[in-house]
C-alpha positions in Angstrom: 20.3 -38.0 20.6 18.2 -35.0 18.9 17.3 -34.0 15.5 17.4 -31.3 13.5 13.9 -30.3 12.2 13.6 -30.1 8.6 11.8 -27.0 7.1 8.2 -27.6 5.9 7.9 -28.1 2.6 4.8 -27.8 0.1 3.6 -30.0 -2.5 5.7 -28.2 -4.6 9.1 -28.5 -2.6 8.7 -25.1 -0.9 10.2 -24.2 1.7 8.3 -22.4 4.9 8.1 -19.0 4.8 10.3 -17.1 5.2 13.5 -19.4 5.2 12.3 -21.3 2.0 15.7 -21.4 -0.2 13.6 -21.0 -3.5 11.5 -17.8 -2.6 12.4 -14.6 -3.3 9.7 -12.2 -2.2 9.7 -7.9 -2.8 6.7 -5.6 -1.3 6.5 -2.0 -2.9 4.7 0.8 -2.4 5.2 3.4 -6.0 4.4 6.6 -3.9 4.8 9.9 -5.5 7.1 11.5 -3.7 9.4 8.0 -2.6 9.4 4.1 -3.7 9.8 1.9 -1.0 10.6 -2.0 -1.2 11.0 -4.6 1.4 12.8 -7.9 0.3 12.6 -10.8 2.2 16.1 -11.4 3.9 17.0 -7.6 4.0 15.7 -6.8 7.4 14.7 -3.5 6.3 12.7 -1.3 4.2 14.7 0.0 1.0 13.7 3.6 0.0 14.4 6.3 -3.0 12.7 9.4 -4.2 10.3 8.4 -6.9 12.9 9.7 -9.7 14.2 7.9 -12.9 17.7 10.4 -12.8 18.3 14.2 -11.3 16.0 16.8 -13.0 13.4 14.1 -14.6 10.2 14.5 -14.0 8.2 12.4 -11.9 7.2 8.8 -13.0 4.6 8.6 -10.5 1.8 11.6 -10.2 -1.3 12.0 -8.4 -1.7 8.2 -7.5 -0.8 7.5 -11.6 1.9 6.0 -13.4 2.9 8.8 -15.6 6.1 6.9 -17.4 6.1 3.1 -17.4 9.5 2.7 -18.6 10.9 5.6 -15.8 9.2 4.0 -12.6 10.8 1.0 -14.0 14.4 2.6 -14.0 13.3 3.8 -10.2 12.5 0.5 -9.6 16.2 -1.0 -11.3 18.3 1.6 -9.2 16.7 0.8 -6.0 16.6 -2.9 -6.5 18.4 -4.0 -9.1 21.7 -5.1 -7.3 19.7 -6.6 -4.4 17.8 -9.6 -6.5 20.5 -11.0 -8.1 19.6 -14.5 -6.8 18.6 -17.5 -9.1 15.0 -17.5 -7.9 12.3 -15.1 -9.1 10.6 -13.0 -7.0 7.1 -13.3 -5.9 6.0 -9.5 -5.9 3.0 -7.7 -3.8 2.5 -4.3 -4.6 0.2 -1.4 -2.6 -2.3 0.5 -5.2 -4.6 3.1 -5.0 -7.7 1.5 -3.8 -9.3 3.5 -7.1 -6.1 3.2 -9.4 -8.5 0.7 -11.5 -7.4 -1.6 -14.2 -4.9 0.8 -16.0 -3.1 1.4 -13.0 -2.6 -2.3 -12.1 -1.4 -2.7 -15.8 1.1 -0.1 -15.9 2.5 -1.6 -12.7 2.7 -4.6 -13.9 4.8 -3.8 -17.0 7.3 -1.6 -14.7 7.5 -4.6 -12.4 8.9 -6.5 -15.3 12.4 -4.8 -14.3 12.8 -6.9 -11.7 11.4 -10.7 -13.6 8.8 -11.2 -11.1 7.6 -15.2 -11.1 4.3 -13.5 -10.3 2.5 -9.8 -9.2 -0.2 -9.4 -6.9 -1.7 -6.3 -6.1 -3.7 -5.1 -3.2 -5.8 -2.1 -1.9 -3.1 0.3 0.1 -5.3 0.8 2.5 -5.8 -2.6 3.2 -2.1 -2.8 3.2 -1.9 0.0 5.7 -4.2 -1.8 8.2 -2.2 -5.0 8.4 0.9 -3.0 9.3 -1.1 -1.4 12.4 -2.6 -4.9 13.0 -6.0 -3.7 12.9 -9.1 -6.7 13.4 -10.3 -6.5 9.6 -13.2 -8.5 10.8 -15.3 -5.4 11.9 -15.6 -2.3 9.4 -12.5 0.0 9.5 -11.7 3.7 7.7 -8.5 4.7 6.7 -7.3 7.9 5.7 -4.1 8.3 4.0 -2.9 11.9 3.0 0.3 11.2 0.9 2.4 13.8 -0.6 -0.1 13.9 -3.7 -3.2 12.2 -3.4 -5.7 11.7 -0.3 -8.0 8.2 -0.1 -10.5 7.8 1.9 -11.2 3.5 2.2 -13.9 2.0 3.7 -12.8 -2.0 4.5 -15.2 -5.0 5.5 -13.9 -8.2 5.9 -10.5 -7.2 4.8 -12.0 -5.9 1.3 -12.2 -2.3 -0.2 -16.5 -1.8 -0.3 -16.0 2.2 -0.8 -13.9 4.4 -1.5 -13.4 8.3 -2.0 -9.6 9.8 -3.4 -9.0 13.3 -4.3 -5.8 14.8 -6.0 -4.4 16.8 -3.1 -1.4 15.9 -0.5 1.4 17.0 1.6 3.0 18.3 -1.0 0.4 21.1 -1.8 0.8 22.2 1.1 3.8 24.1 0.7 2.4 25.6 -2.7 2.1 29.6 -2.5 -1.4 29.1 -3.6 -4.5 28.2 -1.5 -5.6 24.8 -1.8 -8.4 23.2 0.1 -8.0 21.8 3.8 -6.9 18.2 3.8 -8.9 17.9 6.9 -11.7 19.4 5.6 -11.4 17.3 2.2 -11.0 13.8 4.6 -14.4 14.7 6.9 -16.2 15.8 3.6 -15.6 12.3 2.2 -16.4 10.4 5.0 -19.7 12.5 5.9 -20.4 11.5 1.7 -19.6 7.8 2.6 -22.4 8.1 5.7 -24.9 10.0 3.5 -24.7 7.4 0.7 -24.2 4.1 2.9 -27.8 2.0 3.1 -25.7 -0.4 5.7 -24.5 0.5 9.1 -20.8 0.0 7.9 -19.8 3.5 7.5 -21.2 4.4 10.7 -20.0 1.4 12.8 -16.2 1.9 11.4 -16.6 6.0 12.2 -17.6 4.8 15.9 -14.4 2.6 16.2 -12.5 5.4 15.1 -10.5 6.0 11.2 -6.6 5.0 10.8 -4.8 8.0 9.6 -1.5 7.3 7.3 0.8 8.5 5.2 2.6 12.1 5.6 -0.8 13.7 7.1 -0.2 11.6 10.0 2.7 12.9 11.0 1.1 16.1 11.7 -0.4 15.9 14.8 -2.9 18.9 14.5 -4.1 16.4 11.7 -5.8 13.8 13.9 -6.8 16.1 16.2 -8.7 18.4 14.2 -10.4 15.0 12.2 -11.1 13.9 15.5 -13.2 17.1 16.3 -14.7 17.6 12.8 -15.9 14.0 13.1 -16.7 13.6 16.7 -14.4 10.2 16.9 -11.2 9.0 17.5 -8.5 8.9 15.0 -5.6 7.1 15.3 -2.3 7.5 13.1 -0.6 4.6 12.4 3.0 3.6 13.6 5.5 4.8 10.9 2.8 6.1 9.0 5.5 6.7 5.8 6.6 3.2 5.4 3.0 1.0 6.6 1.9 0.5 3.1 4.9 -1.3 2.2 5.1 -2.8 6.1 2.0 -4.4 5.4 2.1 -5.2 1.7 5.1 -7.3 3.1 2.7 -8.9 5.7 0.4 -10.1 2.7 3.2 -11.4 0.9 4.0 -14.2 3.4 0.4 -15.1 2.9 0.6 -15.0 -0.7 3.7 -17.4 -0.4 1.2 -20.0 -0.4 -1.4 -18.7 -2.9 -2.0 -20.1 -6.2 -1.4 -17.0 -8.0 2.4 -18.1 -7.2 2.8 -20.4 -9.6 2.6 -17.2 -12.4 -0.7 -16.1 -12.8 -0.9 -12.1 -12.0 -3.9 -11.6 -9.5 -5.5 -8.4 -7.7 -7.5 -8.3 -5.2 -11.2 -6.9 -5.0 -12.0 -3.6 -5.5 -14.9 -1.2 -4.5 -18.4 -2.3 -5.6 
C-alpha cells in the first residue's frame, strides 16, 4: 500500500515552494507606463496602467517614483482584493539598475499597501535575463527601452558591474518633437561601456550578443538596426513587456528560502 508524500518543510515549518500553505509571494515591476504583478497561485501576470484614478498624473516617471502614496493606490486597485489571505506576502520587486537608494526607499513605503512580511529588490535587468533563461555565468548586456527610460546593464555573475540609463522611451516617440534615436542612444552607451571597461567583460558580453527588452523590442527594425550599429547579434527577449516581472517571479521562489524572509528588507548589489 502507498503513501502520500508529505511536502518538504524547513526549519521553520515551510512548506516547499510553491505549494507551501503559509507563503504568499507578489513580483512587480512599477513601469511608467503599466504595473505588473505576478502572485503565486494566480497563474498569470496581473496588469494596470501606472495610474492612481482617470486624469492623475503619473506616479511613476522616468524610472522615479514621483508620488509614494499614488503608486501605492495603483498598487491597492490592482492587488488589493487578490491578497486577502492570512499570510503576508514575501515581495520581489524589479528596479532601475541606477534607481539608487531613494528609489528602493520610496518603493518600499508604497509596498506597505499590500503588508509585505518582507521586500527585496533586484536589478531589472537582472530580472529580465532570468525570464529569457540566459547563462548569468558569462557576461551578458541588456538593453531595455521602456516607454520612459532606456538602461543599458552590464551583468557578471548574475550582478549589475555597469550600467548606463538615459531618460528617453517608447513613449517619446510619438512626441511631435525630435528626440534622439533610441538606437543611436543604446550603441552610444554600450561603445561608452567598451571605451571605459579595463576588463574584457564589455567586450566578451557584446560578442555573445545584447538582450533587448521592454517596448523597444517589439520593434523589429530595433534589433536589427542595433545589430548593424554594433556588428553583433541582438536578441529580444520573449514577451519583452511582461520579463521583468516574469523573472522577478523566478527570484522570488529563490528568495523563498532566503534569510531576508524572516522581515529584514534586502537589495541586491548595485554597479561598482
Amino acid at each position: 500500500m502507498s503513501t502520500a508524500r508529505r511536502p518538504r518543510t524547513t526549519a521553520d515549518g515551510h512548506g516547499s515552494w510553491p505549494r507551501c500553505r503559509r507563503c504568499s509571494g507578489v513580483a512587480l515591476d512599477l513601469g511608467s507606463a503599466r504595473t505588473r504583478a505576478w502572485i503565486c497561485g494566480a497563474g498569470a501576470v496581473l496588469e494596470r496602467p501606472t495610474i492612481a484614478f482617470p486624469g492623475a498624473v503619473r506616479p511613476v516617471r522616468r524610472g522615479a517614483i514621483v508620488d509614494t502614496p499614488g503608486t501605492a493606490r495603483v498598487l491597492e486597485h490592482l492587488l488589493g482584493d487578490r491578497l486577502s489571505g492570512p499570510h503576508c506576502p514575501l515581495v520581489v520587486v524589479a528596479v532601475p539598475a541606477l534607481g539608487g537608494v531613494a528609489f528602493r526607499t520610496d518603493v518600499r513605503a508604497a509596498v506597505e499597501v499590500l503588508r509585505p512580511r518582507s521586500v527585496l529588490t533586484v536589478p531589472a535587468a537582472r530580472a529580465v535575463a532570468c525570464a529569457a533563461r540566459a547563462d548569468l555565468s558569462r557576461p551578458l548586456l541588456v538593453a531595455d527601452i521602456g516607454a520612459q527610460l532606456t538602461e543599458v546593464v552590464l551583468l557578471a555573475d548574475g550582478a549589475v558591474v555597469d550600467a548606463r540609463s538615459t531618460f528617453l522611451g517608447t513613449d517619446d516617440l510619438d512626441d511631435a518633437t525630435a528626440v534622439p534615436d533610441p538606437v543611436d542612444t543604446v550603441a552610444g552607451m554600450v561603445t561608452a561601456m567598451l571605451g571605459q571597461d579595463r576588463t574584457s567583460q564589455t567586450a566578451d558580453a557584446l560578442r555573445r550578443g545584447p538582450l533587448l527588452a521592454g517596448g523597444g523590442a517589439l520593434r523589429p527594425e530595433f534589433a536589427d538596426r542595433l545589430a548593424d550599429r554594433l556588428h553583433a547579434p541582438v536578441r529580444a527577449v520573449p514577451a519583452p513587456l511582461t520579463a521583468a516581472v516574469r523573472g522577478a517571479a523566478t527570484l522570488l521562489a529563490a528568495a523563498h528560502a532566503h534569510p531576508s524572509s524572516t522581515g529584514e528588507v534586502r537589495t541586491t548589489a548595485g554597479p561598482h
